[in-house]
C-alpha positions in Angstrom: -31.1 -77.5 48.9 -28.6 -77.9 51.8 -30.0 -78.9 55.2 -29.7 -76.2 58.2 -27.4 -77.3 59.6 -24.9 -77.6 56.7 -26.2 -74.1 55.6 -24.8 -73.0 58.9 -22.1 -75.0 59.2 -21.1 -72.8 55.6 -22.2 -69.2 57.3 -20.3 -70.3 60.5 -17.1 -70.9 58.2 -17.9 -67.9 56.2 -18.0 -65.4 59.1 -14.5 -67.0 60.8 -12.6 -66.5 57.1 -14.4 -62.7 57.5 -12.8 -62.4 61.0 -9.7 -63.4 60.4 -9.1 -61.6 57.3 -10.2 -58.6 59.1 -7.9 -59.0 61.8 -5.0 -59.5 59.4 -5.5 -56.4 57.2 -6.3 -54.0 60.0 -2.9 -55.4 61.2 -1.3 -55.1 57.7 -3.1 -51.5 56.8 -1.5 -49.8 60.5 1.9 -50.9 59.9 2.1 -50.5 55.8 0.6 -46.6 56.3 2.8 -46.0 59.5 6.2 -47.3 57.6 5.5 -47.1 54.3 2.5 -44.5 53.4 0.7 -47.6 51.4 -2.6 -49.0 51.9 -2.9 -52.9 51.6 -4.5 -52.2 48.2 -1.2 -49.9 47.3 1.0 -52.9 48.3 -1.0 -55.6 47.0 -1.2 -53.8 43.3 2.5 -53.4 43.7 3.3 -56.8 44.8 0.8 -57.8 41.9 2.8 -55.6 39.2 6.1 -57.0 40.3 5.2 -60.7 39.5 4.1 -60.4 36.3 6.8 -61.0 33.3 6.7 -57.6 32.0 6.0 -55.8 35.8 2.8 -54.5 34.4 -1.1 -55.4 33.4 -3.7 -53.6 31.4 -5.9 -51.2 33.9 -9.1 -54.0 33.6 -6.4 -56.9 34.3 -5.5 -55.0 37.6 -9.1 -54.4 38.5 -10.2 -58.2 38.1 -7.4 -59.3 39.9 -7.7 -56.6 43.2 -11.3 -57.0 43.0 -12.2 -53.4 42.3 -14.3 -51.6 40.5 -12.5 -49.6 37.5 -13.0 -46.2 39.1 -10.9 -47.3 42.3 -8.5 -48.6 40.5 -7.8 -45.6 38.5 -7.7 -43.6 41.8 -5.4 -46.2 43.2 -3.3 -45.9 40.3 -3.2 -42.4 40.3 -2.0 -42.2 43.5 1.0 -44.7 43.2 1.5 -42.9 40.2 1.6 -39.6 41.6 4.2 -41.0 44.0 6.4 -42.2 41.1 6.1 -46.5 41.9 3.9 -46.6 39.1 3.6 -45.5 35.3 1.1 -45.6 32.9 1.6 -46.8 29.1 -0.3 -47.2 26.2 -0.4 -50.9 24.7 1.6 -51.9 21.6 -1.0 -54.3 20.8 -3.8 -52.2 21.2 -3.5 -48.3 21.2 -6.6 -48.0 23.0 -5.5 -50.2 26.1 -3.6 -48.8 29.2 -1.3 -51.0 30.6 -0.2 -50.0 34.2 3.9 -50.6 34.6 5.5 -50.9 38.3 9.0 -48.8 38.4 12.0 -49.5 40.0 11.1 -47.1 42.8 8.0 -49.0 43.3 9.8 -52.1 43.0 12.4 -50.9 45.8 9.5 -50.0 48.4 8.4 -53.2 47.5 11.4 -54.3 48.0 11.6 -52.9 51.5 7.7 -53.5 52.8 7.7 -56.7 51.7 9.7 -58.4 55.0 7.8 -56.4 57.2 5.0 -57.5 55.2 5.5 -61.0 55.7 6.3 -61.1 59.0 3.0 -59.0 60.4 1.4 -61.6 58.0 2.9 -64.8 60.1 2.3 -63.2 62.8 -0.9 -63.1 62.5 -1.4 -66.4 61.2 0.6 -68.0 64.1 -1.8 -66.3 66.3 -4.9 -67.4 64.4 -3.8 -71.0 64.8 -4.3 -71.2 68.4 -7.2 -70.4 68.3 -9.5 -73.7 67.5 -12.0 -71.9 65.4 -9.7 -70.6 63.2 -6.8 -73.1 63.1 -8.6 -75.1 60.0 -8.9 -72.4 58.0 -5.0 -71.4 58.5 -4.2 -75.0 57.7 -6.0 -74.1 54.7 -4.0 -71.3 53.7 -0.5 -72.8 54.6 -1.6 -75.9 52.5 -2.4 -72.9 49.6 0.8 -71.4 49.8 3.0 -74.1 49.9 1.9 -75.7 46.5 3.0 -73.9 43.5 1.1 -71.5 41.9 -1.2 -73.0 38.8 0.4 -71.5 35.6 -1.6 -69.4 33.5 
């Protein structure tokens, strides 16, 4: 058992990680829905789609990795696919999966968010390091993104 004051050391850290990824995706959500008509679920499972080999996963492979139940990800699919940026497909390998495909119009709004994207992103990560609470935890995340991703 962990003393006191490590256990709230760990809450302390806990709750800045909760603030500052709240701050970033209210940031993110406003200017993806005011440019773009996506949520940052729509753009993530987009972004998701376009970095896989085939631009698509099975429907449970898409849940795991937005972490969301499999009746929200339906809806979200439906919606992207009622918009035309996403298909869905039955699997070659197995007739009773559903793989969800990303199409080229969803890989050109992609395409388009993503700078915008990225730059509200930096933004807010730039602003996050002045502040000396949170500056560890964005050294954290610029030490994450600048290794390369583990392969699979």
């Amino acid at each position: 058992m962990l003393p006191d004051d490590e256990v709230e050391a760990l809450v302390h850290g806990w709750r800045l990680l909760a603030v500052l990824h709240s701050k970033i995706e209210v940031r993110l959500e406003r200017m993806l829905q005011e440019r773009y008509k996506l949520s940052v679920n729509e753009y993530g499972v987009l972004e998701l789609l376009s970095r896989q080999e085939k631009h698509h996963l099975r429907m449970g492979q898409l849940a795991t990795a937005m972490v969301l139940s499999q009746a929200a990800t339906t809806r979200l699919v439906t919606r992207l696919e009622d918009r035309g940026l996403l298909a869905r497909a039955l699997c070659d390998e197995d007739r009773r999966g559903i793989y969800t495909n990303v199409t080229s119009d969803g890989l050109a709004l992609l395409a388009q968010a993503r700078p915008d994207h990225d730059a509200i992103l930096s933004d807010a990560l730039d602003e996050a390091s002045r502040n000396s609470d949170l500056a560890p935890i964005v050294a954290g995340i610029r030490a994450a993104e600048s290794r390369p991703a583990p392969s699979s």
